[in-house]
C-alpha positions in Angstrom: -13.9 -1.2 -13.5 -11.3 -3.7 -12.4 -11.7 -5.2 -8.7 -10.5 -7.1 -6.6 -11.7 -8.8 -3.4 -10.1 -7.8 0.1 -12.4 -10.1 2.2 -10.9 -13.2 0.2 -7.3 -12.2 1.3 -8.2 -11.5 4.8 -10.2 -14.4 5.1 -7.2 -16.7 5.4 -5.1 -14.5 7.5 -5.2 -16.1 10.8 -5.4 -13.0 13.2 -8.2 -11.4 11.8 -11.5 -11.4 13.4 -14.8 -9.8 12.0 -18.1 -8.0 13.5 -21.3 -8.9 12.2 -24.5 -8.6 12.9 -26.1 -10.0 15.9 -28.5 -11.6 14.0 -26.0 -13.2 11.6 -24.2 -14.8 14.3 -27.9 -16.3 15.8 -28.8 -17.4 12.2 -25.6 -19.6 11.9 -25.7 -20.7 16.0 -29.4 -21.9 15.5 -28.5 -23.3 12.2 -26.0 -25.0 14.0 -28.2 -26.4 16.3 -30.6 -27.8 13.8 -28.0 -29.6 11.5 -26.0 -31.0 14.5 -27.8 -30.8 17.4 -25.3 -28.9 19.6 -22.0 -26.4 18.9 -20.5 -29.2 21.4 -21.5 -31.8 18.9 -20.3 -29.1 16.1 -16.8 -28.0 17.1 -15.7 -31.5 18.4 -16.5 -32.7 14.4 -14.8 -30.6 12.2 -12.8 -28.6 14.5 -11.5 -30.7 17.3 -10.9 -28.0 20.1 -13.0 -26.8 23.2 -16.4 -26.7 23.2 -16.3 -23.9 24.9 -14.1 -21.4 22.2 -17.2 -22.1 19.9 -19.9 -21.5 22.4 -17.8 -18.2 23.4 -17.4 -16.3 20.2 -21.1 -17.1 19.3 -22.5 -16.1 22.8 -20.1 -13.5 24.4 -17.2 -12.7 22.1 -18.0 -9.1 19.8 -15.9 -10.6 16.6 -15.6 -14.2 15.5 -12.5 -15.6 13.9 -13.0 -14.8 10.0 -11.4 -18.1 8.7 -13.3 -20.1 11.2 -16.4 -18.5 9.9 -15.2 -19.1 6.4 -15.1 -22.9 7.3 -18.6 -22.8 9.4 -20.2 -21.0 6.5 -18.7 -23.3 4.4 -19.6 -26.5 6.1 -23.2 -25.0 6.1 -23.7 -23.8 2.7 -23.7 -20.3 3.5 -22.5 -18.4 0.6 -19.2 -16.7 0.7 -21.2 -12.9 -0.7 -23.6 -13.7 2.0 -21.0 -13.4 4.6 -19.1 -10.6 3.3 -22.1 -8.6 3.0 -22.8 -9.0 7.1 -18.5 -7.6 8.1 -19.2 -4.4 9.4 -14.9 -4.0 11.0 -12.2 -6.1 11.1 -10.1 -6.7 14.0 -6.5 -7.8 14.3 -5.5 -10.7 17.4 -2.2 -10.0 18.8 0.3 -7.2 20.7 0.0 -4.0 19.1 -2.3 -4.8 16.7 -5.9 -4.3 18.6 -7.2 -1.7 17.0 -10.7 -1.6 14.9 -9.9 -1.1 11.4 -12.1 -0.8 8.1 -11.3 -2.2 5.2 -13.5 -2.0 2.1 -15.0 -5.5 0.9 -13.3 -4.6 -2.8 -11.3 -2.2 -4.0 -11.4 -0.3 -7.5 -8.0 -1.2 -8.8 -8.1 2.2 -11.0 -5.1 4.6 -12.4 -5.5 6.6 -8.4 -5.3 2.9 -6.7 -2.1 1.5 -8.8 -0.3 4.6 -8.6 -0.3 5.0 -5.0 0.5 1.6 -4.1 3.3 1.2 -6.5 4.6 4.5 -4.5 4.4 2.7 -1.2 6.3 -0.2 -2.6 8.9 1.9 -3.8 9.6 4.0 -0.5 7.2 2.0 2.1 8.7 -0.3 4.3 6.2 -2.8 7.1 7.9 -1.4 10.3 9.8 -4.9 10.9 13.7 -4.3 12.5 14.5 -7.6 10.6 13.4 -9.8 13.7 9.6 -9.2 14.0 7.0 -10.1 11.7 5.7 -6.7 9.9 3.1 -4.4 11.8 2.5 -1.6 10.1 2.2 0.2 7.1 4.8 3.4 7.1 5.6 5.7 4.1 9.3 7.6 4.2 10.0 10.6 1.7 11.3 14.1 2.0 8.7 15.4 0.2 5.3 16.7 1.4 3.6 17.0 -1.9 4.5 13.3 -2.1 3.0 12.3 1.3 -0.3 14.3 0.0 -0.5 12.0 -2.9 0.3 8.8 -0.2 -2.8 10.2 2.5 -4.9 11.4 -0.1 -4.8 7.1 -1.3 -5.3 6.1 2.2 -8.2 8.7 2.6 -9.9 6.9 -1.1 -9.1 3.7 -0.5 -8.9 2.7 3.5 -10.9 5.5 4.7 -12.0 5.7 8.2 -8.8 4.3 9.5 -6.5 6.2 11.9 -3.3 7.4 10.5 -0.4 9.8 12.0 2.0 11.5 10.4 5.6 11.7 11.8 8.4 14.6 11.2 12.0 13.5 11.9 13.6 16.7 13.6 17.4 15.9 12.9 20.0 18.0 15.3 20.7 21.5 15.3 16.9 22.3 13.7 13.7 23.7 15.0 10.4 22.2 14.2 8.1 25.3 14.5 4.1 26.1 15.2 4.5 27.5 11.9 6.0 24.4 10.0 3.1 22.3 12.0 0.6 24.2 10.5 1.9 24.2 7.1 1.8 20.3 7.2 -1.7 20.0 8.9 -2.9 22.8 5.6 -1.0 21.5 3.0 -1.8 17.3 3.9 -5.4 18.2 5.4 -4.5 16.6 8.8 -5.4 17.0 12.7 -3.4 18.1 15.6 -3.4 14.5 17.3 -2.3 13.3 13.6 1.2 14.8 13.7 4.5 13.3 16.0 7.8 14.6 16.4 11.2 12.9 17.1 14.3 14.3 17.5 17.3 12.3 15.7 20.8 12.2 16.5 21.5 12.3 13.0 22.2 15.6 11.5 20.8 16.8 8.1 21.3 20.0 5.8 18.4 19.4 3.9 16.0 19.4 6.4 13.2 17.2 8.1 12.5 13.4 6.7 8.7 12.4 6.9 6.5 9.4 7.9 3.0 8.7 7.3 2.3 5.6 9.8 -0.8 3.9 9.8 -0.5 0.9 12.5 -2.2 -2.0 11.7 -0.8 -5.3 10.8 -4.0 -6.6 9.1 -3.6 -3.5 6.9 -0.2 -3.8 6.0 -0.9 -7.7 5.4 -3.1 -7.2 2.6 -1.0 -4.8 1.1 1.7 -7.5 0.9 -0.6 -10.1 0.2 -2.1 -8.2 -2.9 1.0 -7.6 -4.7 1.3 -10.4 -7.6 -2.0 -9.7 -7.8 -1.8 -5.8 -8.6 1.5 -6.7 -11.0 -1.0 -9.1 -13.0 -3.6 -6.9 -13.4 -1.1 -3.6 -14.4 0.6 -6.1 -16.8 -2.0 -6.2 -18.8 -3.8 -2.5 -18.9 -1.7 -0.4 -20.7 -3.3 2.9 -18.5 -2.4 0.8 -15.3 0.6 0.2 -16.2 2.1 3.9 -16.7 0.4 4.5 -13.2 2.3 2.0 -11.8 5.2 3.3 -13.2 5.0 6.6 -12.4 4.3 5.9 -8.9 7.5 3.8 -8.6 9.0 6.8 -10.2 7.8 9.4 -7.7 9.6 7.6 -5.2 12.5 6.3 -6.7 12.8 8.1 -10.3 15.5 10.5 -11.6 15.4 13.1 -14.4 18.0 14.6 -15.9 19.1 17.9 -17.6 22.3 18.8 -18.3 25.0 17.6 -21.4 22.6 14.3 -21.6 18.6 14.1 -21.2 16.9 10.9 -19.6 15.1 9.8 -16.6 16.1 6.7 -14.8 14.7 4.5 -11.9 17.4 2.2 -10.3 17.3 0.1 -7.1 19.0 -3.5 -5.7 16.1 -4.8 -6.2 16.2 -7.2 -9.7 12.9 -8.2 -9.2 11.2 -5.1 -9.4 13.0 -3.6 -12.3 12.6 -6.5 -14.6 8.9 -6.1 -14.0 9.2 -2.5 -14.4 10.6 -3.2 -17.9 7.9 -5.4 -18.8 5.4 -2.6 -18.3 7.5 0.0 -20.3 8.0 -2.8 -23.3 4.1 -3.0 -23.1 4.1 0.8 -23.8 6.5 0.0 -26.2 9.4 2.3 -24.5 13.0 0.3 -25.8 15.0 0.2 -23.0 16.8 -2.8 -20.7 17.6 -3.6 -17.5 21.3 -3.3 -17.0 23.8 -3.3 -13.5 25.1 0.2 -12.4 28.7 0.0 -13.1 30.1 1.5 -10.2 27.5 1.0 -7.9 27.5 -2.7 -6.6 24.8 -4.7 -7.2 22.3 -1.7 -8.4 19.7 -2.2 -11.0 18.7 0.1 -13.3 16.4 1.3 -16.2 17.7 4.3 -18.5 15.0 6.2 -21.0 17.2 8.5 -23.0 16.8 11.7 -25.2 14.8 10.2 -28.3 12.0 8.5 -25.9 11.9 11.5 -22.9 8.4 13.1 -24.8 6.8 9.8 -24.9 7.8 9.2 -21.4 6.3 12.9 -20.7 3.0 12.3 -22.5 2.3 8.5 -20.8 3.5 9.0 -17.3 5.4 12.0 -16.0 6.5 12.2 -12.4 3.3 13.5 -11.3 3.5 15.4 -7.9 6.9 15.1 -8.0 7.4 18.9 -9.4 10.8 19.3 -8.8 11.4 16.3 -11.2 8.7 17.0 -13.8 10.2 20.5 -14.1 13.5 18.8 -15.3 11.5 16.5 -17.6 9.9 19.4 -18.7 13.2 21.6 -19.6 14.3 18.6 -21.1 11.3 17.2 -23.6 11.5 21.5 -24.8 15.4 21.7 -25.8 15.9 22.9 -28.6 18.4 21.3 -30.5 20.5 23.1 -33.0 21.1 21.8 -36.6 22.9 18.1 -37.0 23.0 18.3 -33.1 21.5 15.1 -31.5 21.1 14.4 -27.4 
């Protein structure tokens, strides 16, 4: 089982604070003491700030700062496992962001884990307008089935967290007692999970989704993990078709009609030339090219000869709409000296 540690990410993030045991904290204040005679003595040495900040958050503050207590453990040859083993909740400094949150000390980068995540990077965003630093973690797509597979990852692998789930009401529609019930059975959710808004925007196809879970420490280490996750999938074969197939839930296309293929295509370059490196590792051919007549948008195109390969090592998953159309597609039936 491949893991990774969450606590060494947090760790440096500068508004997150920990709970620990009382006990902990009197362990390293006495220890303290005895080393260097006084947390006066202690904070003016290596940390060159108030006396009184030290004596606070060991004394009468609930959560310590977690990369101070990095440094303090640290400077006292308390082991790093040591401390990680006494977090019981972490807690983010700052507007809007004051909420308890849970996060596991590691998490079990596994097929479940890599595909979810590579779905919230292909239709997540952080919540930022483009002049605020991120603060959340929100999840956008049509689908429900889709936002089942996106709660049932935050159930696994952030459990114990709050999350809501909002339905985008665009003009001229109802959002009904029985459509709220239909979302709380099909995504296993409570009544105080589930927020309306009405939009001025107007929509044929219906209401647009969000699954929101507000916590910038959370949606920090989601960033922050990234090259990290990409490593890991670029070498894992079984990883890497889950990563791919998550990016494909969200931003995948198959195709039935006078040609056969699936294709995933968005402006970002980035993401698709890593996205080929993961189908060359499956040893797919295919190559990253720029849509014609679409400025500036990136694409990868598996054709007819490669579509039951595709079917066998990734799929779309619980996107059925689109793994019907893969499906219709992989089972043509192609007459005599016909090809495509």
């Amino acid at each position: 089982m491949i893991k990774i540690t969450t606590y060494d990410f947090l760790s440096k993030n500068s508004i997150a604070f920990v709970l620990v045991r009382n006990e902990f904290k009197e362990k390293i204040k006495n220890q303290i003491q005895a080393e260097h005679s006084s947390l006066k003595t202690f904070s003016k040495k290596y940390f060159k700030m108030s006396d009184s900040t030290l004596k606070n958050e060991f004394r009468i503050s609930q959560y310590l700062k977690f990369d101070r207590l990095m440094r303090i453990a640290n400077i006292l040859s308390i082991q790093k496992a040591e401390v990680y083993d006494e977090i019981k909740a972490v807690f983010a400094r700052g507007s809007s962001t004051s909420k308890r949150i849970f996060l596991p000390k590691e998490l079990n980068v596994d097929e479940s884990f890599v595909e979810g995540y590579a779905l919230y990077l292909a239709e997540g965003d952080n919540g930022s307008n483009g002049r605020t630093k991120p603060r959340k973690l929100r999840f956008t797509n049509s689908n429900l089935a889709v936002h089942k597979l996106f709660i049932d990852w935050l159930k696994c692998h952030f459990p114990g967290n709050y999350f809501y789930f909002k339905v985008l009401i665009p003009q001229e529609k109802a959002f009904s007692k029985e459509d709220s019930d239909n979302i709380k059975t099909l995504l296993r959710i409570e009544d105080n999970q589930i927020r309306t808004q009405t939009c001025r925007w107007k929509r044929k196809t219906g209401f647009v989704y969000r699954t929101c879970l507000d916590s910038a420490l959370v949606i920090d280490l989601i960033l922050e993990i990234e090259n990290k996750i990409k490593d890991i999938c670029r070498k894992n074969k079984k990883l890497a078709a889950a990563y791919i197939r998550g990016m494909m839930v969200g931003e995948g296309t198959a195709y039935f009609n006078r040609s056969r293929y699936v294709r995933i295509e968005m402006k970002n370059q980035k993401e698709i030339e890593y996205l080929h490196k993961l189908f060359i590792l499956l040893g797919f051919k295919c190559e990253p090219s720029v849509r014609a007549e679409r400025d500036c948008m990136w694409s990868i195109y598996i054709g007819a000869k490669q579509l039951k390969k595709y079917n066998d090592l990734i799929g779309f998953g619980v996107h059925v709409a689109r793994q019907k159309i893969l499906n219709a597609a992989v089972d043509k039936k192609l007459r005599k000296n016909q090809f495509g």
